[in-house]
PDB file of N, CA, C and O in Angstrom:
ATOM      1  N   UNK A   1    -110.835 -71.216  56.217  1.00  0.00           N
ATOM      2  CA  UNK A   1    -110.020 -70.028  56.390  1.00  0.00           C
ATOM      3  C   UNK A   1    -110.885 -68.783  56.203  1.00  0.00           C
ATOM      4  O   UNK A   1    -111.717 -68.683  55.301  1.00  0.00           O
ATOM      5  N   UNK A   2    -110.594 -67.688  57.263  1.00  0.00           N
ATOM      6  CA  UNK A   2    -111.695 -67.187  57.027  1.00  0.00           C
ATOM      7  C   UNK A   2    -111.287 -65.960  55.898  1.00  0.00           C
ATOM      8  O   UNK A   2    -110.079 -65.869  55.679  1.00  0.00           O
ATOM      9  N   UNK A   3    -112.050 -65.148  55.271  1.00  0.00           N
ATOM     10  CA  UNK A   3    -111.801 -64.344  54.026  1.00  0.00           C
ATOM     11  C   UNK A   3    -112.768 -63.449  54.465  1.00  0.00           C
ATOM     12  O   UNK A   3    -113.377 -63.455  55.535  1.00  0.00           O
ATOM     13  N   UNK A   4    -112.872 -62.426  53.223  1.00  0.00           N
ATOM     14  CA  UNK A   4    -113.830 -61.191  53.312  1.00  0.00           C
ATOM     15  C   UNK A   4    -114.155 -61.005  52.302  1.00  0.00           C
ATOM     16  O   UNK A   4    -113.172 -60.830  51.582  1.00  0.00           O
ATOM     17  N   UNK A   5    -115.857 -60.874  51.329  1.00  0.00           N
ATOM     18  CA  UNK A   5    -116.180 -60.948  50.703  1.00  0.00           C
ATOM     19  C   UNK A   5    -117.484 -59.508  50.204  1.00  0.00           C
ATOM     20  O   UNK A   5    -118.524 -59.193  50.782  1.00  0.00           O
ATOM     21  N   UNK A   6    -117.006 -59.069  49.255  1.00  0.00           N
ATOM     22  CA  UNK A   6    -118.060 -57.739  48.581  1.00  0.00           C
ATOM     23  C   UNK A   6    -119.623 -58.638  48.069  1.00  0.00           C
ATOM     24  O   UNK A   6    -119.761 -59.487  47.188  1.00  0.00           O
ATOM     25  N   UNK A   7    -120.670 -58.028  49.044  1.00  0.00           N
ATOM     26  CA  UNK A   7    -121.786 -58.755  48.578  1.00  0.00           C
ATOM     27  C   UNK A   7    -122.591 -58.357  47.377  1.00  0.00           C
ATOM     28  O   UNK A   7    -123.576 -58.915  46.894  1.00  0.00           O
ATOM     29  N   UNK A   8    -121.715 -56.851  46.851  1.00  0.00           N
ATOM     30  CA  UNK A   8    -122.547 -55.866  46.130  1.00  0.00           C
ATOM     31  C   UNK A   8    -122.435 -56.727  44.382  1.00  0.00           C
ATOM     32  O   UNK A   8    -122.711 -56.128  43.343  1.00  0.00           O
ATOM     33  N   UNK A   9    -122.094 -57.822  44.424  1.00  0.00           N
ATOM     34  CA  UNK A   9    -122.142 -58.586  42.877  1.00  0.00           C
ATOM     35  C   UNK A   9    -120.791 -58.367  42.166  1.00  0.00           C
ATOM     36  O   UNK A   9    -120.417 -59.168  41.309  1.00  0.00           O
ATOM     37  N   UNK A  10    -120.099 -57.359  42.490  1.00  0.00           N
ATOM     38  CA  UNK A  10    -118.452 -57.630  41.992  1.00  0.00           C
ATOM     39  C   UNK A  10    -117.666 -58.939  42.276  1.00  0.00           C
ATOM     40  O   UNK A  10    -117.039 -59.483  41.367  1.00  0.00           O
ATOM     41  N   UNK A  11    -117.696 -59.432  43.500  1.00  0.00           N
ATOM     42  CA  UNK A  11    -117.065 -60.780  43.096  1.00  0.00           C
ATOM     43  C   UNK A  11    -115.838 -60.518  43.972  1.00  0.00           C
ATOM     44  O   UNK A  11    -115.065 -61.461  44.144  1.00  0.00           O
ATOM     45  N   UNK A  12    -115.553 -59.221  44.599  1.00  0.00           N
ATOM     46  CA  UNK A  12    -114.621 -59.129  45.263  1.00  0.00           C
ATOM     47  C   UNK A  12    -114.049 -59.664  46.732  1.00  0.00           C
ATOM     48  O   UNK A  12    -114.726 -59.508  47.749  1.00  0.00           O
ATOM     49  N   UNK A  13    -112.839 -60.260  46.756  1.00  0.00           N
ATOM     50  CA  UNK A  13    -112.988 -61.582  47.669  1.00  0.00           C
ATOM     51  C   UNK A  13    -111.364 -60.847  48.214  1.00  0.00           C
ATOM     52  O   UNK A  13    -110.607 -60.735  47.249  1.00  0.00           O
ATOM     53  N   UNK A  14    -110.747 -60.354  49.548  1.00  0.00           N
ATOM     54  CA  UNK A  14    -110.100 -60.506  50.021  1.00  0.00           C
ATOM     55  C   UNK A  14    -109.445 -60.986  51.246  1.00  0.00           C
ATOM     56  O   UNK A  14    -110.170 -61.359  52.168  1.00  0.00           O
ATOM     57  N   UNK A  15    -107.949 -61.033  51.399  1.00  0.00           N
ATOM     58  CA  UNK A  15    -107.772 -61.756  52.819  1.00  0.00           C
ATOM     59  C   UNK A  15    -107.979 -61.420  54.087  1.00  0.00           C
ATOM     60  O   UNK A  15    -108.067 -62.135  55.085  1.00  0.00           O
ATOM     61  N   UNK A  16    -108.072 -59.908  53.920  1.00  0.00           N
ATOM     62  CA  UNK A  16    -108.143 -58.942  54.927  1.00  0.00           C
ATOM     63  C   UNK A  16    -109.383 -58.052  55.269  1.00  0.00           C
ATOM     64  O   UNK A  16    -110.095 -57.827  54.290  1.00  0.00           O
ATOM     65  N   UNK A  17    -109.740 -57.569  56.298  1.00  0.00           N
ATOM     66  CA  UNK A  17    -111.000 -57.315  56.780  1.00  0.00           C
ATOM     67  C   UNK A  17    -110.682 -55.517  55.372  1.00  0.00           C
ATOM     68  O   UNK A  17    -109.528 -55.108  55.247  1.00  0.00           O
ATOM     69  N   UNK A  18    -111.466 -55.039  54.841  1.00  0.00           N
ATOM     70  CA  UNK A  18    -111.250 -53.503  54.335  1.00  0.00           C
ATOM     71  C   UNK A  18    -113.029 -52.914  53.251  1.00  0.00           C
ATOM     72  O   UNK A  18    -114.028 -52.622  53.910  1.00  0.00           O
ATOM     73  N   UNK A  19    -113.051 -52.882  52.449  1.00  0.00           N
ATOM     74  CA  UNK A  19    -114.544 -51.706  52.128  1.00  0.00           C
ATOM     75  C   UNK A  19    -113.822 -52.541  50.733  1.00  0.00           C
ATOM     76  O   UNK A  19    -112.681 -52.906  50.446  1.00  0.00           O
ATOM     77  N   UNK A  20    -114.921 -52.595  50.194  1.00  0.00           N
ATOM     78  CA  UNK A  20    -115.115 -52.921  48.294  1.00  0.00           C
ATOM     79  C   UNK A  20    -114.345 -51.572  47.728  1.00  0.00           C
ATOM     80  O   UNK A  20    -114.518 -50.398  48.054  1.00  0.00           O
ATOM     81  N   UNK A  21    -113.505 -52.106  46.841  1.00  0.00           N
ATOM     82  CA  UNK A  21    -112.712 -51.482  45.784  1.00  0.00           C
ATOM     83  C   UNK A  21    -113.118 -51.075  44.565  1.00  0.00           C
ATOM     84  O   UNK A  21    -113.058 -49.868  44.327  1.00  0.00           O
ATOM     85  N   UNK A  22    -113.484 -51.752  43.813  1.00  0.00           N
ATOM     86  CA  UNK A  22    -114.422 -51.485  42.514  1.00  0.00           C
ATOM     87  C   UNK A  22    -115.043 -50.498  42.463  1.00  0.00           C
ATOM     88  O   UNK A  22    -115.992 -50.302  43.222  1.00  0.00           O
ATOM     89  N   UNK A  23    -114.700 -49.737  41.657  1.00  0.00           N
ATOM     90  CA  UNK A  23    -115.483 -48.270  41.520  1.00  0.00           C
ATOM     91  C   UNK A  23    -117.058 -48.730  40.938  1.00  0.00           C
ATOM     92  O   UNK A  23    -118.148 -48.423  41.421  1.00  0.00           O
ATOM     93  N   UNK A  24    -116.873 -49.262  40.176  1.00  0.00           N
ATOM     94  CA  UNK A  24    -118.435 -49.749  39.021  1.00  0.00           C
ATOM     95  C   UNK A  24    -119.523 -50.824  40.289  1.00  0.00           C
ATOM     96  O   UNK A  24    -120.694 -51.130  40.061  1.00  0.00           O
ATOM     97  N   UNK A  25    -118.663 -51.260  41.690  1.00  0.00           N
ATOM     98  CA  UNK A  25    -119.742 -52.000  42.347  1.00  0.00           C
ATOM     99  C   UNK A  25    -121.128 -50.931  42.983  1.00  0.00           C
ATOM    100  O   UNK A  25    -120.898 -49.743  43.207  1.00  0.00           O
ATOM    101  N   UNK A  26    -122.016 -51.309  43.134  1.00  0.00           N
ATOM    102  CA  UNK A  26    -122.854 -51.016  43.920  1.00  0.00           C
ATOM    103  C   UNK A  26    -122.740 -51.064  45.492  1.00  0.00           C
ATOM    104  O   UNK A  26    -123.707 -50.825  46.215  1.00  0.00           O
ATOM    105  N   UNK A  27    -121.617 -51.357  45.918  1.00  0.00           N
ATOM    106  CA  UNK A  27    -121.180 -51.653  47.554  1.00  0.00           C
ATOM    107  C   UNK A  27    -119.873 -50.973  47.347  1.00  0.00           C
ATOM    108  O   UNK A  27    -119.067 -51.382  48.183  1.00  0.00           O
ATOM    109  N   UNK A  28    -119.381 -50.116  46.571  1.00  0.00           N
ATOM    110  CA  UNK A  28    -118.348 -49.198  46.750  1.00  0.00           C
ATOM    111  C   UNK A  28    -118.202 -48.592  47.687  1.00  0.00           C
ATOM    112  O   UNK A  28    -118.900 -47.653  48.070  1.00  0.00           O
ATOM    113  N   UNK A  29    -117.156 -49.101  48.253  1.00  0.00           N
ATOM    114  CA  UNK A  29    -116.296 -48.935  49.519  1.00  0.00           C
ATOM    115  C   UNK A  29    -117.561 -48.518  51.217  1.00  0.00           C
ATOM    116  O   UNK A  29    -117.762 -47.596  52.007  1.00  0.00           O
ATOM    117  N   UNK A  30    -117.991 -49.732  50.972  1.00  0.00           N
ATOM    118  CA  UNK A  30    -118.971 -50.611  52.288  1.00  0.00           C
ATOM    119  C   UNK A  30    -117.992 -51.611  52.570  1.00  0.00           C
ATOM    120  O   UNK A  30    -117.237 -52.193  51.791  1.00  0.00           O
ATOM    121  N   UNK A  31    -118.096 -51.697  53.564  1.00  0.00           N
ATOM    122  CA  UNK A  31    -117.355 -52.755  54.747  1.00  0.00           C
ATOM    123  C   UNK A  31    -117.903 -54.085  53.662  1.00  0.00           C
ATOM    124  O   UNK A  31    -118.994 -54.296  53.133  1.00  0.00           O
ATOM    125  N   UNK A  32    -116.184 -55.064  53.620  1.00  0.00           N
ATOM    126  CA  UNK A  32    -116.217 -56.433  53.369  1.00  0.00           C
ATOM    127  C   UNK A  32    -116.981 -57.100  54.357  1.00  0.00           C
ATOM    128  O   UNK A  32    -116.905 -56.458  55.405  1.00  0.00           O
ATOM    129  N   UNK A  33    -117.886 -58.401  54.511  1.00  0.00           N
ATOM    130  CA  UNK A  33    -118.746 -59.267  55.447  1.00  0.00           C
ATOM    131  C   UNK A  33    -117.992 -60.397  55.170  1.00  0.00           C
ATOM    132  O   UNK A  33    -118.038 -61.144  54.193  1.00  0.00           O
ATOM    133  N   UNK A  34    -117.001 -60.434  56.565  1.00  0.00           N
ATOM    134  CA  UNK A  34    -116.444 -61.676  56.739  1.00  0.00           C
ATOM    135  C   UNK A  34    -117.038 -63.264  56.536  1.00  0.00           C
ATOM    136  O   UNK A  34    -118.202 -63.429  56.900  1.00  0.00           O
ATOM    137  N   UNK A  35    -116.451 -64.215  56.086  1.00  0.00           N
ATOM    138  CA  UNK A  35    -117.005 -65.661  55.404  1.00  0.00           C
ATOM    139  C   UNK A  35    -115.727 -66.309  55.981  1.00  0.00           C
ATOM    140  O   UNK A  35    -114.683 -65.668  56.095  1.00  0.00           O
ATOM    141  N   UNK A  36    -115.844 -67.532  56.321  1.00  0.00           N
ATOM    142  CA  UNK A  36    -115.151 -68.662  56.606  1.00  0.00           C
ATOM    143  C   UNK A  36    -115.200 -69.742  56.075  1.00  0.00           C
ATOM    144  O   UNK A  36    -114.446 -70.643  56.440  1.00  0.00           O
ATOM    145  N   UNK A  37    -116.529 -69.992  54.613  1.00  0.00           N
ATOM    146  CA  UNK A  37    -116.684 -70.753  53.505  1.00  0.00           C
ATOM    147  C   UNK A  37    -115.478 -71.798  53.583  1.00  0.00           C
ATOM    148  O   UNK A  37    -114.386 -71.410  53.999  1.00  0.00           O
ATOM    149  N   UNK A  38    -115.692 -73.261  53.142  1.00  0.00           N
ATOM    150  CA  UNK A  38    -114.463 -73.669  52.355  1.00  0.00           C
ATOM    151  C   UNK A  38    -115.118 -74.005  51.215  1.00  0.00           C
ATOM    152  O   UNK A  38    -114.478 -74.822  50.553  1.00  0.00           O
ATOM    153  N   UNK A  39    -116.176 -73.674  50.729  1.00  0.00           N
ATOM    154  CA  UNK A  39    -116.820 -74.128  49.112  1.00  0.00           C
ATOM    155  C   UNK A  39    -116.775 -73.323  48.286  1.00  0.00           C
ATOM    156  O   UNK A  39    -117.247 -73.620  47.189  1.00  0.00           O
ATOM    157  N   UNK A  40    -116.354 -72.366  48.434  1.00  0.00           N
ATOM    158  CA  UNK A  40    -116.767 -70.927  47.861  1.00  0.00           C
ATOM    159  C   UNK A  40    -117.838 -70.412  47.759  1.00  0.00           C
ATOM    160  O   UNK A  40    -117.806 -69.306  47.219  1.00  0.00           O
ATOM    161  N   UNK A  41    -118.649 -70.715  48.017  1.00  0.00           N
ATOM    162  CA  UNK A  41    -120.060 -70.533  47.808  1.00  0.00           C
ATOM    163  C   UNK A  41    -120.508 -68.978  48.728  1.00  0.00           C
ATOM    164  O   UNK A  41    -121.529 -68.398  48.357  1.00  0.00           O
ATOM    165  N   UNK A  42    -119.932 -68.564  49.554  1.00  0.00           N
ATOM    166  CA  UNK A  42    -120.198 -67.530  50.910  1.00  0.00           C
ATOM    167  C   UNK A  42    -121.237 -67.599  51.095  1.00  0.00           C
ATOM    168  O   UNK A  42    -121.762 -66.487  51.041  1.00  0.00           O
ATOM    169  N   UNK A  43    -122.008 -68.501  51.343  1.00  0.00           N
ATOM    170  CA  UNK A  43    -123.189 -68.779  51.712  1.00  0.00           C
ATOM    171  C   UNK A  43    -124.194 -67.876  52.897  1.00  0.00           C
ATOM    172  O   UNK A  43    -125.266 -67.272  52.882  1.00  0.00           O
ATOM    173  N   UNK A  44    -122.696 -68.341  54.275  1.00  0.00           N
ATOM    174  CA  UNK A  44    -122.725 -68.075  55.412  1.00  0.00           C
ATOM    175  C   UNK A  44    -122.383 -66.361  55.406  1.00  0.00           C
ATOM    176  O   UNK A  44    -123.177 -65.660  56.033  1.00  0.00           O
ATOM    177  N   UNK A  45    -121.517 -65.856  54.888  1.00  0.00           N
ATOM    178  CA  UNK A  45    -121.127 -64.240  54.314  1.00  0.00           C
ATOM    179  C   UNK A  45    -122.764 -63.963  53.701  1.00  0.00           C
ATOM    180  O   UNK A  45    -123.180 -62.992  54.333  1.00  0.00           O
ATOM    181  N   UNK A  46    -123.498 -64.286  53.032  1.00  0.00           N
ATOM    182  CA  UNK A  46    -124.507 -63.483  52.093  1.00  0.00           C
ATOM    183  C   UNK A  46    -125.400 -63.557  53.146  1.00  0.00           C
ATOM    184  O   UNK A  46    -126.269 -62.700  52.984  1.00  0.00           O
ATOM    185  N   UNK A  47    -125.591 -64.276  54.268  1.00  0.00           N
ATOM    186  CA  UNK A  47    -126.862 -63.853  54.995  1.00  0.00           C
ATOM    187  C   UNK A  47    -126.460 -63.405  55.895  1.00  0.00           C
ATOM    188  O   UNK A  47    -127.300 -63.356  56.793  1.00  0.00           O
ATOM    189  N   UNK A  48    -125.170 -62.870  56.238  1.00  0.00           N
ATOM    190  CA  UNK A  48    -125.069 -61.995  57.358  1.00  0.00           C
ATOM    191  C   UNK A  48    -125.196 -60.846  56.730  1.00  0.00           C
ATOM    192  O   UNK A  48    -125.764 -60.045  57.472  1.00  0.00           O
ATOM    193  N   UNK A  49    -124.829 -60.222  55.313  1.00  0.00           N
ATOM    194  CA  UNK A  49    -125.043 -59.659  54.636  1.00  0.00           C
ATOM    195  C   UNK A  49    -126.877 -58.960  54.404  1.00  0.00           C
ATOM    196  O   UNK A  49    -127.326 -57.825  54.560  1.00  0.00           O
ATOM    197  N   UNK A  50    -127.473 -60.153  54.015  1.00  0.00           N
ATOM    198  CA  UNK A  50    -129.050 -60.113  54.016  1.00  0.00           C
ATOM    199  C   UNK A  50    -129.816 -59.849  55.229  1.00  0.00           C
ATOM    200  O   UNK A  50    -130.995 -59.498  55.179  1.00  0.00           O
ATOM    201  N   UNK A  51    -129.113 -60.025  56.419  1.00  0.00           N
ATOM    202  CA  UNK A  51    -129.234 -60.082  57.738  1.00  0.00           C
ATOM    203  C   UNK A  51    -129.269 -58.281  58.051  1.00  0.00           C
ATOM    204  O   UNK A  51    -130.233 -57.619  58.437  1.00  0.00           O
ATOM    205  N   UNK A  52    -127.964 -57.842  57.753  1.00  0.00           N
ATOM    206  CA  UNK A  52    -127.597 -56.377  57.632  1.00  0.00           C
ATOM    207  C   UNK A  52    -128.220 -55.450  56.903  1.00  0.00           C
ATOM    208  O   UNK A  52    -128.312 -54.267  57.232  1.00  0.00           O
ATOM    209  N   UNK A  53    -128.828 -56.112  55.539  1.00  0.00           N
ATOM    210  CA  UNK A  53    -129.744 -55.158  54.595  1.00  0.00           C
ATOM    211  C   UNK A  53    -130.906 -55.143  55.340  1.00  0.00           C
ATOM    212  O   UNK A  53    -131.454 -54.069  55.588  1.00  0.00           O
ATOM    213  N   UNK A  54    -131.511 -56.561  55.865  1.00  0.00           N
ATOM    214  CA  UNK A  54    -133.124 -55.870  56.527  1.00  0.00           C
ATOM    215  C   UNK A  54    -132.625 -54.942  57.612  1.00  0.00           C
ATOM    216  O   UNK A  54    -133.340 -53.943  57.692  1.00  0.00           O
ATOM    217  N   UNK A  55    -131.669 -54.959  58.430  1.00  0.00           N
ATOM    218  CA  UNK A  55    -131.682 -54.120  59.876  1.00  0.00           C
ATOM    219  C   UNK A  55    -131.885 -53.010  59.515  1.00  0.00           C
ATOM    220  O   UNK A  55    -132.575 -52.274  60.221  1.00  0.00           O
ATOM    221  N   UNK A  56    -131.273 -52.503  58.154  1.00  0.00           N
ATOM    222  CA  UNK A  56    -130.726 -50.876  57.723  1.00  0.00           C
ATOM    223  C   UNK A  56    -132.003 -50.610  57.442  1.00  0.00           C
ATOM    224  O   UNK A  56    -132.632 -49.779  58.097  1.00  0.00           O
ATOM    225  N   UNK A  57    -132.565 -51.326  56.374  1.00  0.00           N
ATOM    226  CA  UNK A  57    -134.132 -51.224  56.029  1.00  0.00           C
ATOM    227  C   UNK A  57    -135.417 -51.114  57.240  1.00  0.00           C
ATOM    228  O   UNK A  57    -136.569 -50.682  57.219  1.00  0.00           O
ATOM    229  N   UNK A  58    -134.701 -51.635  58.087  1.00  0.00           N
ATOM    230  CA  UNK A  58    -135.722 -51.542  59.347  1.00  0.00           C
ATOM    231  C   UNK A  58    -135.265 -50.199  60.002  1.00  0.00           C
ATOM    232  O   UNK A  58    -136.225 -49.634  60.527  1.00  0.00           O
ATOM    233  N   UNK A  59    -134.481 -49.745  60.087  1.00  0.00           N
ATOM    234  CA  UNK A  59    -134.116 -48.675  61.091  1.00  0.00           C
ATOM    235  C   UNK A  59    -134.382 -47.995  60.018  1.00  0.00           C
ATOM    236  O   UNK A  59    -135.572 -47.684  60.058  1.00  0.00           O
ATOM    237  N   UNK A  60    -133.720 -47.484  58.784  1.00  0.00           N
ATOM    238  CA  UNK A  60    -134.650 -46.442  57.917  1.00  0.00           C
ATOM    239  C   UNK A  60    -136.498 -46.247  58.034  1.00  0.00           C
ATOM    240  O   UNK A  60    -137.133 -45.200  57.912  1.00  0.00           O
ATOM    241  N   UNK A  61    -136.924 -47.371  58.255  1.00  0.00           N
ATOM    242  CA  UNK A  61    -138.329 -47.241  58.093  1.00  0.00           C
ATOM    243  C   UNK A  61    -138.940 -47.016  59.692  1.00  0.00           C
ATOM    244  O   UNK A  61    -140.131 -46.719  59.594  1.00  0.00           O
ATOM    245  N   UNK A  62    -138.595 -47.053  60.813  1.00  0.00           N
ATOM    246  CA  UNK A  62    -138.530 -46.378  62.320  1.00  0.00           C
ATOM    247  C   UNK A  62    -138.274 -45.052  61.971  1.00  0.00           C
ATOM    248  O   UNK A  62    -139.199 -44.277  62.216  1.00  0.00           O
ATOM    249  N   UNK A  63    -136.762 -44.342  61.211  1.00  0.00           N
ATOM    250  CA  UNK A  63    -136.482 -43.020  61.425  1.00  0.00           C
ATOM    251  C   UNK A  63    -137.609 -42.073  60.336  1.00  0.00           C
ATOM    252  O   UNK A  63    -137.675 -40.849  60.446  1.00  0.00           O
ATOM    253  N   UNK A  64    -138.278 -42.690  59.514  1.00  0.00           N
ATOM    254  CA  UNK A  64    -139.443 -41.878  59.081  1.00  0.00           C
ATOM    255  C   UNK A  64    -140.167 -41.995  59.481  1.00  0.00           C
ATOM    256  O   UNK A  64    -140.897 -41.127  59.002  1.00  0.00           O
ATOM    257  N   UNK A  65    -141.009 -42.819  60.563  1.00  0.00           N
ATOM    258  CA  UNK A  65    -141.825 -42.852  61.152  1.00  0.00           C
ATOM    259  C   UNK A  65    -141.880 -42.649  62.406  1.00  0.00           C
ATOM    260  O   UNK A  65    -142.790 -43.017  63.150  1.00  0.00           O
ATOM    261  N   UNK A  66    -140.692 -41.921  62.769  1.00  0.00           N
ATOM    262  CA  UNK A  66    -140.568 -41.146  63.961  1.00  0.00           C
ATOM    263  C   UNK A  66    -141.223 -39.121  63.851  1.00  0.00           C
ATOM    264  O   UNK A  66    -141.588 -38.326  64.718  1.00  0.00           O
ATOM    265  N   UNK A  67    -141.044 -39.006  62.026  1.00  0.00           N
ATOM    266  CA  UNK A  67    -141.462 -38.095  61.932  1.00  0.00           C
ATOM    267  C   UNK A  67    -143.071 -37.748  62.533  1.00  0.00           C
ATOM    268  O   UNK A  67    -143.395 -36.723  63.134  1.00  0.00           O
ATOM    269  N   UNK A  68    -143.949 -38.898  62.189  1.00  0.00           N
ATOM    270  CA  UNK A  68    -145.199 -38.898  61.863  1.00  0.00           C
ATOM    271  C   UNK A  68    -145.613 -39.349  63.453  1.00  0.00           C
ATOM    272  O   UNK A  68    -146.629 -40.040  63.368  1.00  0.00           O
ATOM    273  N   UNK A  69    -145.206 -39.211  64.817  1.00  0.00           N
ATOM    274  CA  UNK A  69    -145.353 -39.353  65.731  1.00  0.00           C
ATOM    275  C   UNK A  69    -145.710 -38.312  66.926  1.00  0.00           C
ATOM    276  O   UNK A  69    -145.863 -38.722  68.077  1.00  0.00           O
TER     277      UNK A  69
END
């Protein structure tokens, strides 16, 4: 079943697609990364997740080095 899961270490797990709730997370109110898990584990959720952190990290590191061009 599929769910939506906060990758920012809160633990926050809902049914519906929406942004982390938790004021104290570090992923405060960033888009949930849908999981279809049945182990709980979000295995498949954390590397689309990890997937999404290098892209951002990659396109941040292009847009400063667009300066130096």
């Amino acid at each position: 079943m599929e769910h939506f899961i906060c990758t920012g270490g809160c633990g926050g797990i809902s049914g519906t697609p929406g942004v982390c709730q938790m004021d104290s997370c570090p992923h405060h109110g960033k888009d949930l990364v849908s999981c279809s898990c049945n182990d709980g584990e979000h295995s498949d959720a954390k590397t689309k997740a990890e997937l999404e952190a290098l892209r951002e990290t990659e396109e941040g590191y292009e847009d400063t080095n667009k300066d130096e061009a």
